[in-house]
Structures are given as C-alpha cells and as structure tokens.
N, C-alpha and C positions, 0 to 999 in steps of 0.2 A: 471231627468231621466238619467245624467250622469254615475248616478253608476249603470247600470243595466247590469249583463253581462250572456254571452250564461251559464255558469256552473248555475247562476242561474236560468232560464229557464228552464236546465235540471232539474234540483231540485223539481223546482214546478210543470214540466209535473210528475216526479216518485213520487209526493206526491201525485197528483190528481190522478194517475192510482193506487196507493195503500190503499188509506186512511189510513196511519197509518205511522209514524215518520222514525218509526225502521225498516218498509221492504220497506219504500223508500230509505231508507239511505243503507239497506244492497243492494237492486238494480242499487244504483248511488256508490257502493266501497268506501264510506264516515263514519265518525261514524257521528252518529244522532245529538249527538250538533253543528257539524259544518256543517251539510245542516239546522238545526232550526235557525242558524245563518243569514245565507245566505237568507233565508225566508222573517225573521221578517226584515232583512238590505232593501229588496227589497220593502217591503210594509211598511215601515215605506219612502222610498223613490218615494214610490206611492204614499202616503196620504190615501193608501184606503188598507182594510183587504182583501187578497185572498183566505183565510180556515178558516174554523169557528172549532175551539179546541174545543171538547167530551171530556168524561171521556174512552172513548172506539176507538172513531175513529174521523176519519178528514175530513169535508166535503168544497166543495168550496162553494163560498159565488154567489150571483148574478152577481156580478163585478170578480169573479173570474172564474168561468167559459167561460165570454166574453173574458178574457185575455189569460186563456191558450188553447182558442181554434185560436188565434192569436201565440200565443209564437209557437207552437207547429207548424204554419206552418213558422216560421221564422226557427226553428230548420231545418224543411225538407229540406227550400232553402238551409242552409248551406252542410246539410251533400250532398245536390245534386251535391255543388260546386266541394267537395271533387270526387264525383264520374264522372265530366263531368274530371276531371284530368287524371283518370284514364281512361274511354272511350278512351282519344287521345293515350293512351301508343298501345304494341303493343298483351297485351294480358289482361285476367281478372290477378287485383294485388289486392292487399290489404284487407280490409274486405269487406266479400259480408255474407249477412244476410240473410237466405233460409229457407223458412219457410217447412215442411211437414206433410199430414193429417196423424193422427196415423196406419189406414190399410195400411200405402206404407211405413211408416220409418221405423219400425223394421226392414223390408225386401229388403226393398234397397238400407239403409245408409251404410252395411258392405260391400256393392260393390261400391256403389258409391263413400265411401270418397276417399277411397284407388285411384280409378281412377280419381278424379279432383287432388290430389296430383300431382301426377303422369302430367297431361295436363298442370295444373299452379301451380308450386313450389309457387310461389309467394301468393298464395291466400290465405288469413285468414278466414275461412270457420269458421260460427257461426249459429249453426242448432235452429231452433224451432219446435218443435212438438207438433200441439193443432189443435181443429176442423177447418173446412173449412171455419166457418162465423169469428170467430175470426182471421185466415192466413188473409182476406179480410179485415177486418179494419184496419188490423196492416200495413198491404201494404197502405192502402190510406194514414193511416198518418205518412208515412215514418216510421216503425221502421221494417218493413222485407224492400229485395231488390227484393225478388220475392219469389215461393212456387210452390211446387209442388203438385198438388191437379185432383181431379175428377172433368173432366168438361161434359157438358158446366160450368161456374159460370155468363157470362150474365153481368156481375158489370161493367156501366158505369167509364170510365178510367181506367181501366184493358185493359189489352192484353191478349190473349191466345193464346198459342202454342200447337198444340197436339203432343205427342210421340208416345204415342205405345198403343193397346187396348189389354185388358186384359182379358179371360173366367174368368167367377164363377163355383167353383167345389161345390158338394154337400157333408157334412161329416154327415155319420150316424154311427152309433154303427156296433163293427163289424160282431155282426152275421145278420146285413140286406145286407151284399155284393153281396148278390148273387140275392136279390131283384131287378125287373126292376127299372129303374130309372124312376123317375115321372117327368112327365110334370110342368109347372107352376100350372096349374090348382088343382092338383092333389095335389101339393106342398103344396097351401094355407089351404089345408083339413088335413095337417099334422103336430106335436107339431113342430112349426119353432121357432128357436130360434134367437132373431137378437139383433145387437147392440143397446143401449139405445139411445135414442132421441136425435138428435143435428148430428148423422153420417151423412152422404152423402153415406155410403155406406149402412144402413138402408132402407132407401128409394128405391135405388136402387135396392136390396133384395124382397121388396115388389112389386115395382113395373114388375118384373118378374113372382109376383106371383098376378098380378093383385089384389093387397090388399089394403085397405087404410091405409097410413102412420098414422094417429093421432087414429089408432083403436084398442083400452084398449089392454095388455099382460102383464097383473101383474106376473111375474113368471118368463115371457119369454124374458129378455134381461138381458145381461152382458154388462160391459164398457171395454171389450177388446175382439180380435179374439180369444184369448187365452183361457180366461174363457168361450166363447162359445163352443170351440172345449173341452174342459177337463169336459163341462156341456152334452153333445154326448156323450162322453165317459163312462159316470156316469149312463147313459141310459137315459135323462132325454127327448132328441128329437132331432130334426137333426137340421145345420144351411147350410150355403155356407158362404165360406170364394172365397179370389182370389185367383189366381194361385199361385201368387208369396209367398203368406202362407201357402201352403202345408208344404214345406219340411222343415218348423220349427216350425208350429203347430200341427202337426201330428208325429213328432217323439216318441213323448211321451205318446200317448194318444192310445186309444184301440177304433181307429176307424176306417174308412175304407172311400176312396174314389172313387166318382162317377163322373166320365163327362157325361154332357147334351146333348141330340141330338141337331143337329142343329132346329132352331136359337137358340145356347147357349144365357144364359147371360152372359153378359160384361158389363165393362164399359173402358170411353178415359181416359188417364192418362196423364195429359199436365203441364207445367206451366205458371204462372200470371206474370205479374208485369204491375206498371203503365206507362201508356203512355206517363207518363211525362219524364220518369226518363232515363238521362242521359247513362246510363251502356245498352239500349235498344238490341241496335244492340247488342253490345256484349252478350245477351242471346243467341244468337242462335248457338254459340259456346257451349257453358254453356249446352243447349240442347240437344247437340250432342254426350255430356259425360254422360249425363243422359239414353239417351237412349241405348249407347253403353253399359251399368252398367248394365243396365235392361236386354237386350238380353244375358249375361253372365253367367245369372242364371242359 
C-alpha cells in the first residue's frame, strides 16, 4: 500500500460518481489515459479490482464500493485540514464550495457574489446549483462547504441557520388582474402549475394549497420558474413563484401579479453545513453577507 496516494483516491471517487473514464477524467482536469493509469497502478497495488469495465459504462465491484466509501472519508479529513487553517486566519480565504437550490440562485447570485467579493477579497467562491436532496449529500461527503436552501432540512449533522422568510406571489394571465385573489383553497380548484418533482419549492406550493404532493399533473409542471411563468403567460394556468422571482421572471411575460392576504405563503431561507466542519463559526459571517444581498433587492 506504499504507492497509494490522495490524486488517486480523487480519481476513483470521480470515476465512482461518473461511471464513465472521459467525464471523470474531464471533472478531475486530467486526460482519461492518465487517471486509467493511476487506476489500474492502484488496484494492481491492491491485489483487488475496484470497477468493473462495460462496453458502455463503469460500475464498482463489491470491494470497491467498501473502499471508496472509505477513501472518500479520508479525502473529507484532508480537505477539513486545509479548512481548520483557515478558520484560525482572520476572515473567510481561500476556496469555499456553496452549494444553491435552483428557485434562490438565479435571483440571488447577482447580488450576492458582487457583495462576498467585496466582504472577503480573498475568497475563492465556487457555486453549485442542483436540488436540495442532492446540496445534502454532497455536504455530508464533503464536496460542498455549505448551501443555501429552504429549510427546515432536519439532516442529522447538518446545522441550520435561518436568514430571511420569504412571501409567495401568485402569477396569472393578465386579463385575470383585476380578479380577487384566491385563497389556498380556492387555489387547489384552479389549473396550478408547479415545479417537477424533487423541488422543495413544489411541495411547498402545495402544501399551501392543502394538496397532496405525490397527486398525478401530467401537463402541469415545468423544470424552471421560468418556464412556469412563460406557461401563465401562454394562458395555460397560474403558478406562485417567490418574491425574489418577480422582477426577472415577470419582465418578459404578459402576466400579472397578485399578493396573498395574510397568512401569505412563505417559506425560511437558511443555510446548511456540517457540524463537523471546521470553517463552522466562520459561517455566520458568511450569513450575514447573504442576508445583507438578500435585503438589497
């Protein structure tokens, strides 16, 4: 086991997350013969195969899955090393990995990068935008530092911080503007249109309109705010998006907005990260630029 070293580890966590040579190799900045390289050198220095070679794709073997679900926390300790280094400096430096859900990043990365600039020159800021269940594993196994998501999320070793809550506006076509605005109840009796399965902001949606999440709408969902608002505009039914989507999902569309009487809906808008990790305290700095971003809208 003398020759086994952290680059290959990386290698064989981005082969196990891609199955496949060439977008592991284009995710680890390598050409593909030299991470196959580094592969075959490790499990020929294992005595034991870690992926089993298709004609198509690459799956791990039984002994390879026990191994890179080991490598993969030796990786985490490392890069934690790197981060408890930073924790002792005297601001956020270096690379921080921030995960966000797709209804918050359109709308609040063009305020917010500009302002952590601005708070820590020094910070190498490397966004991800992908649903909330996916922000949440990628945090446990170390490759976000934290994310900005709808909570509660509940996930044992997680932390949550809330920032700020948010109304839901209702968008319908513009010759209904002059219509009452409907209650939840009222709402579920009408063509709603909502995100595709896997949102947190779906759910959400429905549960406003006392609806059941898993309840058939063949028709009635889009995979962006975008495409629901431009699907309103079309005549096709109404949705609710957040606040913070209005003034760029609405500029272009021939709809019309409505605020809810009280109790609107809302939801909390917080960030994650794990309890273990080192850079902890320093989020709440980190938090304070996010919310500042947020109220600037």
């Amino acid at each position: 086991m003398a020759n086994l070293t952290l680059r290959q580890l990386r290698y064989v966590d981005a082969l196990a997350r891609h199955g496949h040579f060439g977008r592991a190799a284009e995710a680890s900045a390598v050409s593909q013969p030299a991470l196959s390289v580094q592969i075959k050198e490790l499990e020929a220095a294992l005595g034991m195969k870690l992926f089993e070679r298709g004609a198509r794709a690459v799956r791990l073997t039984g002994f390879g899955e026990e191994f890179v679900t080991r490598a993969r926390d030796i990786l985490r300790a490392v890069d934690e090393l790197g981060d408890m280094a930073r924790a002792a400096g005297s601001g956020l430096s270096g690379r921080l990995r921030l995960g966000v859900i797709p209804t918050i990043a359109p709308y609040l990365l063009p305020r917010l990068i500009p302002e952590l600039g601005r708070a820590f020159p020094a910070l190498d800021l490397q966004i991800r935008e992908t649903l909330t269940r996916r922000l949440i594993t990628e945090l446990k196994e170390g490759r976000l530092d934290a994310a900005i998501v709808a909570l509660p999320v509940s996930e044992p070793g997680l932390e949550e911080m809330a920032l700020f809550d948010e109304d839901f506006v209702l968008i319908r076509p513009e010759a209904e503007a002059d219509l009452p605005v409907p209650d939840g109840e009222a709402l579920a009796r009408m063509r709603l249109l909502l995100l595709e399965e896997g949102h947190c902001f779906r759910d959400q949606a429905l549960s406003f309109c006392d609806m059941t999440p898993n309840l058939p709408r063949e028709g009635l969902e889009g995979s962006s705010l975008a495409t629901l608002v431009q699907m309103v505009g079309a005549g096709i039914g109404v949705t609710l998006i957040p606040e913070m989507a209005v003034p760029v999902e609405t500029r272009s569309a021939r709809v019309s907005v409505a605020r809810f009487a009280p109790p609107r809906p809302k939801r909390q808008v917080g960030m994650i990260w794990r309890s273990s990790s080192p850079l902890a305290e320093r989020f709440a700095d980190l938090a304070g630029v996010v919310g500042r971003a947020a109220r600037s809208g």
